[in-house]
Steps between C-alpha positions, in 0.01 A plus 500: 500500500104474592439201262202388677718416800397581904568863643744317712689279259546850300677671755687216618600511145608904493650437818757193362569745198594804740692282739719353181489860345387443169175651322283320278340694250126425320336579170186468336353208669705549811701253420907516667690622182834536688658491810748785522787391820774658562467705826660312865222609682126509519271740269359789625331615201508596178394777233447497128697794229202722398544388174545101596847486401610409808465367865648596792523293828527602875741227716607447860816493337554833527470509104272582245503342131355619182440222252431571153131409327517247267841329519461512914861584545574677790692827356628626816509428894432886669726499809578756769228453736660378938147326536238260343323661182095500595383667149544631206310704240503664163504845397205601281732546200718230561801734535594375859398275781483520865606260744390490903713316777505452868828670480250807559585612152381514152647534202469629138656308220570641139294254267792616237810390690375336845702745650333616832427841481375605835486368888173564646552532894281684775282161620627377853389101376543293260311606130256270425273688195533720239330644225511757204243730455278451182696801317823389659558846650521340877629194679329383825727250682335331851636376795499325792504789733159598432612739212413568150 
């Protein structure tokens, strides 16, 4: 969304987007492709499949979405967390996902049946990072209270 435009027009720009909760997505040229919408609230962020089959977004909705590559269909809404979602990443193999809220939990979906297979708890604020290691071995989630 650079396209020769001011710094501020930009993030005025990413700032509409998140407030409407939609993503806009850019190839080659950086040129908007699509706009994927669907969530109620604004974006938090968002994290591509290891293998770029698929995108997953973060929402003040409480929700995250995983849209499939190509067709930009949104193949199913993860649901479960009390609080807004803040992030979202990718396991290195693409066999899960993690997603951090400031319900002071994160949690572990199944990137075969979206099922949620573990609660992360232990941080005393809300979630607001996390991350695989390289060789997806570990999961470091951060939070609010000064924790990692």
């Amino acid at each position: 969304m650079w396209w020769g435009r001011g710094r501020r027009q930009w993030r005025e720009t990413v700032d509409a987007l998140r407030r409407r909760g939609a993503l806009r997505l850019h190839f080659g040229a950086l040129r908007v492709v699509r706009e994927l919408a669907g969530h109620t609230g604004r974006l938090a962020g968002c994290a591509w499949a290891p293998d770029g089959s698929a995108l997953v977004t973060a929402s003040d909705d409480k929700t995250a979405r995983v849209w499939k590559a190509g067709d930009w269909s949104c193949v199913r809404t993860l649901t479960g967390h009390t609080g807004l979602v803040l992030a979202c990443a990718w396991a290195p193999d693409g066999s899960a996902l993690v997603t951090a809220s400031d319900d002071m939990t994160a949690r572990v979906w199944s990137a075969g049946d979206w099922s949620c297979v573990r609660t992360l708890t232990g941080h005393t604020a809300g979630v607001v990072a996390c991350a695989w290691a390289p060789d997806g071995s570990a999961l470091v989630t951060a939070s609010g209270d000064r924790t990692a």
